[in-house]
C-alpha positions as CSV (number, residue, x, y, z in Angstrom):
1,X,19.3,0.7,-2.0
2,X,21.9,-2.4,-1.9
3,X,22.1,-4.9,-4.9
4,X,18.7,-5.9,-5.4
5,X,18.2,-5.5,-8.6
6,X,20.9,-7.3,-10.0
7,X,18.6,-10.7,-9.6
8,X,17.2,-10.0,-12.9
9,X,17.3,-13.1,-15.1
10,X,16.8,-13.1,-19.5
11,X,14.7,-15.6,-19.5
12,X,11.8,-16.3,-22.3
13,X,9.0,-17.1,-18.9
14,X,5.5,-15.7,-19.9
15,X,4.7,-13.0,-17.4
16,X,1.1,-14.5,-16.4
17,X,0.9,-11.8,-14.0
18,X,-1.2,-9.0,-14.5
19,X,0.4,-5.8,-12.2
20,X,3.2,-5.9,-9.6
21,X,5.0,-3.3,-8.4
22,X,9.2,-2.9,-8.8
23,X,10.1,-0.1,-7.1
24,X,9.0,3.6,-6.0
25,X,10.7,7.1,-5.7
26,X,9.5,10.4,-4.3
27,X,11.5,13.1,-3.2
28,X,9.7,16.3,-1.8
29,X,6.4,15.3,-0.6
30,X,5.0,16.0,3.0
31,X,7.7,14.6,5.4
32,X,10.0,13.2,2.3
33,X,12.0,16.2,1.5
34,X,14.8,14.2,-0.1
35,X,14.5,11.2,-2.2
36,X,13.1,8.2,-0.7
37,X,13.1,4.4,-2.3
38,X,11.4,1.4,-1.8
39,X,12.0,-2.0,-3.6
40,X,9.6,-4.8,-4.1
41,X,13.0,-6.5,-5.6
42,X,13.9,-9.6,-3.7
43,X,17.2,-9.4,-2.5
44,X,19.4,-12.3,-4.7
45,X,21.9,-13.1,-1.9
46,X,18.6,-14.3,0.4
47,X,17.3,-17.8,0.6
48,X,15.1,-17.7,3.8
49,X,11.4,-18.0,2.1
50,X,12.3,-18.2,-1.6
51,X,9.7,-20.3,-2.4
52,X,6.7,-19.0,-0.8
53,X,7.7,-15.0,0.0
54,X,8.8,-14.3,-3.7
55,X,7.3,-14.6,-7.1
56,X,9.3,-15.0,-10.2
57,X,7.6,-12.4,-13.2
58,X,9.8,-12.8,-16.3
59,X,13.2,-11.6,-15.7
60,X,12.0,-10.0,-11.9
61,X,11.7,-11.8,-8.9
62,X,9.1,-9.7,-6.8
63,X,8.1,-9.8,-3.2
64,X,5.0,-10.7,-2.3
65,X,5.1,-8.0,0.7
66,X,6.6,-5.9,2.5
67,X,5.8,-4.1,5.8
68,X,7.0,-0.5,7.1
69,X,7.8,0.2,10.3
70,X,8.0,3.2,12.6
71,X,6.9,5.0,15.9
72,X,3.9,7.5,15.3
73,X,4.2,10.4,13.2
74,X,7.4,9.1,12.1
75,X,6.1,9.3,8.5
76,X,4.5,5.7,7.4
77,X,1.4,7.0,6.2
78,X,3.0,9.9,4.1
79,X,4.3,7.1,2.2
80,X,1.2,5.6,0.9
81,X,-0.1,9.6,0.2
82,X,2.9,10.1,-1.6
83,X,1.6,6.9,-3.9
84,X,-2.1,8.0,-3.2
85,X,-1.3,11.8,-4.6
86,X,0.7,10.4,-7.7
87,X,-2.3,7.9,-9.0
88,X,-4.7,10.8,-7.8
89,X,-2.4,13.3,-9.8
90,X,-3.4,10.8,-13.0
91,X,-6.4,10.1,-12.8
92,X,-8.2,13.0,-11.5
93,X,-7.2,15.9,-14.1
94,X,-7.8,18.9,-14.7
95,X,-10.6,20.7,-15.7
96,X,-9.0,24.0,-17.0
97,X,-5.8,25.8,-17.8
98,X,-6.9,27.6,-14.5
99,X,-6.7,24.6,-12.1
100,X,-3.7,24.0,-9.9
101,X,-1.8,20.3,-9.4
102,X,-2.4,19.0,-6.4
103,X,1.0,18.8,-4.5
104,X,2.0,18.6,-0.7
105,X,5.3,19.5,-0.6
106,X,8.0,19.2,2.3
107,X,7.4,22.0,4.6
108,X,5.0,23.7,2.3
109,X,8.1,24.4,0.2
110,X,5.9,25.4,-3.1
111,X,8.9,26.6,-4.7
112,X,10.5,22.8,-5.5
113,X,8.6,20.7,-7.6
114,X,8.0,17.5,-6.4
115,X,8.9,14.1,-8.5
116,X,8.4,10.8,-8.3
117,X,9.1,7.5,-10.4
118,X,7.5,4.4,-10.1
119,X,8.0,1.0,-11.8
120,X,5.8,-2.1,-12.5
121,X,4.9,-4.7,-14.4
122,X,1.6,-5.5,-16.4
123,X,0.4,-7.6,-19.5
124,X,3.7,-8.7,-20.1
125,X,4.9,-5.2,-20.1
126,X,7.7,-3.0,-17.7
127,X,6.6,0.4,-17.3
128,X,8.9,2.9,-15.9
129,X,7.2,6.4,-15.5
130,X,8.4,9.7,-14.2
131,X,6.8,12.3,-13.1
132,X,7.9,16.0,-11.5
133,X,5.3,18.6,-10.9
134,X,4.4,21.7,-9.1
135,X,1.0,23.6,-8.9
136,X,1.5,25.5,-11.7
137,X,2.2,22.9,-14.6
138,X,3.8,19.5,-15.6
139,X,8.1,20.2,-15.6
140,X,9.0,16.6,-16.4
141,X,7.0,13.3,-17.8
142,X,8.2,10.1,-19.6
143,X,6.8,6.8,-19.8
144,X,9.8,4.2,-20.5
145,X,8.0,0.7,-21.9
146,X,10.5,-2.1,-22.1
147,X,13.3,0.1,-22.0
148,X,12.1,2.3,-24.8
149,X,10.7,5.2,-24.5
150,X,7.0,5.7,-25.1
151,X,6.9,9.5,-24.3
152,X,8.6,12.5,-22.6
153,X,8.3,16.0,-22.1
154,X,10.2,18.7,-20.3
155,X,7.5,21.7,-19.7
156,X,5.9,22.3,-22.9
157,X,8.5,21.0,-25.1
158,X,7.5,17.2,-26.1
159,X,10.7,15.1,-27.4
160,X,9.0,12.2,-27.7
161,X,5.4,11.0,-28.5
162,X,3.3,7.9,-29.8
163,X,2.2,8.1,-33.1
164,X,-1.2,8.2,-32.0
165,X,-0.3,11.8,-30.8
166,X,1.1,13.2,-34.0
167,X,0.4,16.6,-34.4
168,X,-1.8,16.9,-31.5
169,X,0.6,17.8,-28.4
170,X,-0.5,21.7,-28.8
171,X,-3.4,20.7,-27.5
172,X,-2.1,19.3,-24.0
173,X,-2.2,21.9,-21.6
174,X,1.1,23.0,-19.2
175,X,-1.4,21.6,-15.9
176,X,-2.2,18.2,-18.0
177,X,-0.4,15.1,-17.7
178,X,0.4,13.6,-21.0
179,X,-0.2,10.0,-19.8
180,X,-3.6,10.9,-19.3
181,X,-4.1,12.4,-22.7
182,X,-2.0,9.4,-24.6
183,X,-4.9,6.7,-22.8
184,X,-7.9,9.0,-23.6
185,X,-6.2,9.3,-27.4
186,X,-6.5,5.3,-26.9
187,X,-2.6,4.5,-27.3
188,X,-2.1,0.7,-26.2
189,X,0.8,1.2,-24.0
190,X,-0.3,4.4,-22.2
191,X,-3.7,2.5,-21.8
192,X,-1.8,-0.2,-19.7
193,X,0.1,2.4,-17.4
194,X,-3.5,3.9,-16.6
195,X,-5.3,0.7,-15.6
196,X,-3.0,-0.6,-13.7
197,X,-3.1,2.9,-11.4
198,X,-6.7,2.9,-11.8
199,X,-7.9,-0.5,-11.3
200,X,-4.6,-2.7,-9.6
201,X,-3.3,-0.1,-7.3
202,X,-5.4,-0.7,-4.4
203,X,-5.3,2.0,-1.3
204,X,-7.7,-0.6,0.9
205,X,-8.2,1.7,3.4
206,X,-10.2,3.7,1.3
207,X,-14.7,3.9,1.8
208,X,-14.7,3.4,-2.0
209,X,-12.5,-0.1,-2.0
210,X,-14.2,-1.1,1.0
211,X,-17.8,-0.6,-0.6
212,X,-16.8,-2.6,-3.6
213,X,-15.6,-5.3,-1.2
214,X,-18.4,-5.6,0.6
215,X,-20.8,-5.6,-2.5
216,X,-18.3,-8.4,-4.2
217,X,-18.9,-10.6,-0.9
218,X,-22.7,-10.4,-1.7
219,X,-21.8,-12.0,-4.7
220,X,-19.1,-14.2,-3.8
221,X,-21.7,-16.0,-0.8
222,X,-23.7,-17.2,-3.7
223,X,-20.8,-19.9,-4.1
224,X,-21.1,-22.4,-1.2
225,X,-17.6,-23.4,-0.9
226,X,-16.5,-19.8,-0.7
227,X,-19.1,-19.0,2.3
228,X,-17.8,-22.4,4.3
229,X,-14.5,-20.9,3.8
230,X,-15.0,-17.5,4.5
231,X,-17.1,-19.0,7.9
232,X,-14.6,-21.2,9.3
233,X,-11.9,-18.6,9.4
234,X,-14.2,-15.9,10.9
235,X,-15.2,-18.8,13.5
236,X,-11.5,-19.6,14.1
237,X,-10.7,-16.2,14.6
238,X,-12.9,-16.7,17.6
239,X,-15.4,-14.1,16.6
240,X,-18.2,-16.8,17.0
241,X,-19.9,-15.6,13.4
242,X,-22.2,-18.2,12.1
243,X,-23.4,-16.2,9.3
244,X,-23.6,-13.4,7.0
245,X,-25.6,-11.9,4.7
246,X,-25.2,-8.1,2.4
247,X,-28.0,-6.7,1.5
248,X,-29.0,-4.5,-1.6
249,X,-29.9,-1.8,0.6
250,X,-29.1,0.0,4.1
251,X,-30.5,-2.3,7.2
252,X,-33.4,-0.5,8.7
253,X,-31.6,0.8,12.0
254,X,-28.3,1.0,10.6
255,X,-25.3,3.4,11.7
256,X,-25.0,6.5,9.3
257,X,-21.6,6.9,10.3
258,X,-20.7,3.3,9.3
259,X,-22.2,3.7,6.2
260,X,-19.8,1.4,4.2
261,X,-21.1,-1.7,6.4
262,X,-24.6,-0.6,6.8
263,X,-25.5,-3.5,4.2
264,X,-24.0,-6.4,6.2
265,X,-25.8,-8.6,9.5
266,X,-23.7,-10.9,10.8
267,X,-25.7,-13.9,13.1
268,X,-24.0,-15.4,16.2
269,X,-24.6,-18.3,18.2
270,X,-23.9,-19.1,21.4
271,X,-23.2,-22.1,23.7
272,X,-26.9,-22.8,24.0
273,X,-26.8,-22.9,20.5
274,X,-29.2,-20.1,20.6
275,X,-29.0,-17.5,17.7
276,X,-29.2,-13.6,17.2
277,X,-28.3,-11.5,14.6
278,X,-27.0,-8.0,14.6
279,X,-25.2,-5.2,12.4
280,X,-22.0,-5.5,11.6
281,X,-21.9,-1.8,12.5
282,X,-22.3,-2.5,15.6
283,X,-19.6,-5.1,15.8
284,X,-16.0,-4.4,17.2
285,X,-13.5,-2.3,14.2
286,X,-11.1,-5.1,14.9
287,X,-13.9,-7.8,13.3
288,X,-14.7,-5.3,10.8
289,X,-10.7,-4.7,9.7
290,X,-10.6,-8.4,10.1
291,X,-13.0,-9.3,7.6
292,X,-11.6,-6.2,5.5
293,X,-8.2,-7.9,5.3
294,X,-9.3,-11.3,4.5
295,X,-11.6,-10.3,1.9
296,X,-8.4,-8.7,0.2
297,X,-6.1,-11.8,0.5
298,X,-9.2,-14.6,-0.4
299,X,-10.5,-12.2,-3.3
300,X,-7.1,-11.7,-5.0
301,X,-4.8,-14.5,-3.8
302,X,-5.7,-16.3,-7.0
303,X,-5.7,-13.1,-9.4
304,X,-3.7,-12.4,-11.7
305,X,-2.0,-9.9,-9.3
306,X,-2.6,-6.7,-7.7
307,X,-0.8,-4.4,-5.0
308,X,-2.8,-4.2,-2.2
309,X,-1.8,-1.3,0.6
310,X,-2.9,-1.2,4.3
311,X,-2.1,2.0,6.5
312,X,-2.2,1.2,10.2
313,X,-2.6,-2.7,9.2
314,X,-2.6,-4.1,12.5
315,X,-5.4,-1.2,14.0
316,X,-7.8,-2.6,16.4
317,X,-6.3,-6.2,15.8
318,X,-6.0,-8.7,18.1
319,X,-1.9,-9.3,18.4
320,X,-2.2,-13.2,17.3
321,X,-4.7,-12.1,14.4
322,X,-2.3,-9.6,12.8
323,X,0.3,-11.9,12.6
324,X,-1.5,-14.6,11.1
325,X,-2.7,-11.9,8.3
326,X,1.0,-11.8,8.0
327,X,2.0,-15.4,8.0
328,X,-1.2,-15.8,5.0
329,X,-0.3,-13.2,2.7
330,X,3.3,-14.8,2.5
331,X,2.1,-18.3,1.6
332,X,2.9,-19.9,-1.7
333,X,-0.5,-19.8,-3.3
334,X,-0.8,-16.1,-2.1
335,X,0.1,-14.1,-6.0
336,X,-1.0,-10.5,-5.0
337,X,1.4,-8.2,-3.5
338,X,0.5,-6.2,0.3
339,X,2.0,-3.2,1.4
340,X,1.3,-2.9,5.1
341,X,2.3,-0.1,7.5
342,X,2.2,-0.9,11.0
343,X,4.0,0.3,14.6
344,X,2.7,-3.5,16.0
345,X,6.4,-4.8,16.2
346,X,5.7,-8.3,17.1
347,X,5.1,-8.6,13.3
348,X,8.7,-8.5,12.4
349,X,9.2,-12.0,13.5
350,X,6.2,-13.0,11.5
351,X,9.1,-15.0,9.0
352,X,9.9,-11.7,7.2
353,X,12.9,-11.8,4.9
354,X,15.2,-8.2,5.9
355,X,14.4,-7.1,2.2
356,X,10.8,-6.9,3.1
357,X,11.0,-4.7,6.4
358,X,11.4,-1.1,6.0
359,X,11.9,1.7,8.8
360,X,10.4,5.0,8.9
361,X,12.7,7.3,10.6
362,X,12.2,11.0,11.4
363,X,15.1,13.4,11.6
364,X,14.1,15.5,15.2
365,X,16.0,18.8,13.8
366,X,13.7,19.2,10.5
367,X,11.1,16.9,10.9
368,X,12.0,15.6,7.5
369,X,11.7,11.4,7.3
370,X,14.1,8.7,5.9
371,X,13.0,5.1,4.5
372,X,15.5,2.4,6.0
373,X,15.2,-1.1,4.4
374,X,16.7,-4.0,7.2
375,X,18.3,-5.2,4.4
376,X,20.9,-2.5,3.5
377,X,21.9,-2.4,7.7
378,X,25.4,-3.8,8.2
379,X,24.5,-6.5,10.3
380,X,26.2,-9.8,10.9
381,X,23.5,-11.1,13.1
382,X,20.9,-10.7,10.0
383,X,23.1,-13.6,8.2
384,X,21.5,-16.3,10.8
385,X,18.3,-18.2,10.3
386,X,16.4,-17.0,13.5
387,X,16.9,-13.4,14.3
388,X,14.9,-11.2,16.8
389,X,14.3,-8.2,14.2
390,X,11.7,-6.4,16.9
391,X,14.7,-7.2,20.0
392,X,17.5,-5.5,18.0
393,X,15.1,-2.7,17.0
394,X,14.5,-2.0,20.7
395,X,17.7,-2.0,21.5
396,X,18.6,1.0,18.9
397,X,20.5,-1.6,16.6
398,X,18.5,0.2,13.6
399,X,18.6,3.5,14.8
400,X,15.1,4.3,14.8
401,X,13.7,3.7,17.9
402,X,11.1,6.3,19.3
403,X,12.3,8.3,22.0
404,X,9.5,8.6,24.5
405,X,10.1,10.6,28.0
406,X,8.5,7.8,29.8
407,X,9.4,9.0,33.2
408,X,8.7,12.9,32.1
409,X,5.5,12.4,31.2
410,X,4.1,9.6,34.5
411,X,5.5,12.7,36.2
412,X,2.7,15.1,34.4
413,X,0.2,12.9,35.3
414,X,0.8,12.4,38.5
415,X,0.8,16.3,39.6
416,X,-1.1,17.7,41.3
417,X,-4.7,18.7,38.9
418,X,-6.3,21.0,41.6
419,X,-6.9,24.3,40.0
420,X,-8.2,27.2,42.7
421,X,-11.1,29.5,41.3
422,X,-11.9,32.8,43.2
């Protein structure tokens, strides 16, 4: 994964921030069947965007975002499972000696375990944690906290554990994961691994995270400043939305199947300066993911830091309004991290550094996918300020380009669809 992390400075900076991602492994889930790596690291040999697309933590300079690309089923949303599964895998345990792991292994392939390792930053703290499991029980676990480690195990055998643990590891079952225990015993530093999977990983995509969202904008339109705000873009988005109001409780009328926004009426007016009002239900999915995304980047762009993640970012959005969402998460106020997947190409030449665009690329003979950062491509074109990134891609210059029988499958349509019945 090229020389990205040798940008790491020993510096005495306070690390304000409260959770960004480093870097994450898996090997051996769903399409990954050998070890796949992505970097939030910025690349040290790039100065396009310094100032606004990367953040300086500490010792770490961190990306702000980065956005993986790739034709369907090429594997871009088994990436953020494989991350979904792992904070699922700690925070939902078992009940019972008699419960199996959840695991999704390449090619249903239940007899390799699958692992992953994943590396942050919170409180002032860098976690490294390690995991390998199969359905049967726990094979490896450590939690590595500023280089020293906090715990590990191999199967049942604990080398190392906190103090607040002493004499209490017979009681951890084979099928329970010892960073859940250590936070429920109350050790500090196992406490801060936990709540920063359960509270500043956020899968946005999820009806959960989008309920809270929605209920937090309730609140948030109490503050007038934030409502002009969060009115002007919607009206310069051209969705001619005047106003908006959540409600404690379902609108009488409202869509069952749209549950999540059954709270929310939105009131347009039009040239006549007539209004009307009407569910926001029943409004287009690209105004609802829309309002979705920009509730993500105005609610955390000030936080303290979290890592946001969008499957299918650009779904049901207007071209020109994806790549804005782009162009704002990148700004130099902007502190949270996004993870977008997207096949919307245009979005490459949205001012993306090549350490922030990733490639999903599916081998055709096992169906097994690789993760390709732009960055690690031997290109001498890359080295100039303005690059095409979505030109070269089309042109096979990154190898993964979707091979689609366009002419094969016009032909299919165009036969002949009369079927004779005796």
């Amino acid at each position: 994964m090229g020389m990205r992390n040798i940008w790491r400075e020993n510096n005495s900076l306070s690390w304000e921030v409260c959770g960004m991602l480093i870097s994450f492994k898996v090997k051996n889930f769903r399409s990954f069947q050998e070890e796949i790596e992505f970097s939030m690291e910025a690349a040290p040999d790039i100065e396009a965007h310094r100032q606004t697309h990367v953040r300086s933590i500490g010792e770490f300079k961190l990306l702000k975002s980065a956005v993986l690309f790739g034709p369907n089923a090429s594997g871009k949303s088994n990436f953020v499972e494989a991350l979904s599964s792992l904070v699922f895998l700690i925070t939902k345990p078992t009940n019972d000696v008699t419960e199996l792991l959840f695991t999704n292994t390449f090619a249903f392939s239940s007899d390799k375990n699958t692992s992953y390792q994943i590396e942050f930053i919170r409180n002032s703290k860098h976690f490294i944690y390690a995991l390998e499991v199969n359905t049967n029980e726990v094979v490896f676990e450590q939690l590595l906290v500023n280089n020293a480690v906090c715990f590990e195990r191999k199967r049942q055998e604990f080398v190392e554990t906190p103090k607040t643990l002493q004499n209490q590891t017979g009681s951890i079952r084979k099928n329970q994961l010892l960073l859940f225990f250590a936070q429920a015993k109350n050790d500090s530093r196992a406490v801060d691994a936990y709540i920063w999977f359960n509270q500043d990983l956020i899968f946005a995509d999820s009806e959960q995270r989008q309920i809270s969202l929605i209920f937090e904008l309730r609140s948030k339109l109490q503050n007038p400043i934030f409502k002009e705000k969060f009115l002007a873009i919607l009206k310069y988005a051209d969705f001619d939305i005047t106003n908006i109001a959540v409600f404690d409780t379902p609108v009488p009328g409202s869509s069952a199947r749209l549950s999540v926004w059954s709270h929310v009426i939105t009131t347009h007016t039009d040239e006549a300066k007539n209004e009307f009002m009407t569910g926001m239900w029943e409004e287009s999915e690209g105004t609802r993911k829309f309002v979705l995304v920009i509730l993500e980047i105005m609610f955390n762009a000030m936080d303290d830091g979290k890592v946001i993640i969008f499957d299918e970012f650009d779904e049901s959005l207007y071209q020109e309004l994806a790549q804005i969402l782009v162009y704002s998460i990148n700004r130099e106020k902007q502190n949270s991290q996004f993870i977008l997947t997207t096949h919307e190409l245009s979005l490459m030449n949205c001012d993306l550094r090549t350490d922030q665009i990733y490639f999903t690329e599916k081998n055709r003979n096992n169906g097994s996918t690789k993760l390709l950062s732009l960055y690690d491509f031997d290109d001498p074109e890359l080295e100039k300020e303005y690059v095409n990134y979505e030109q070269r891609y089309l042109t096979g210059r990154y190898g993964v380009v979707p091979i689609i029988a366009r002419y094969v499958i016009e032909g299919i349509f165009e036969e002949d669809d009369h079927v004779e019945t005796k």
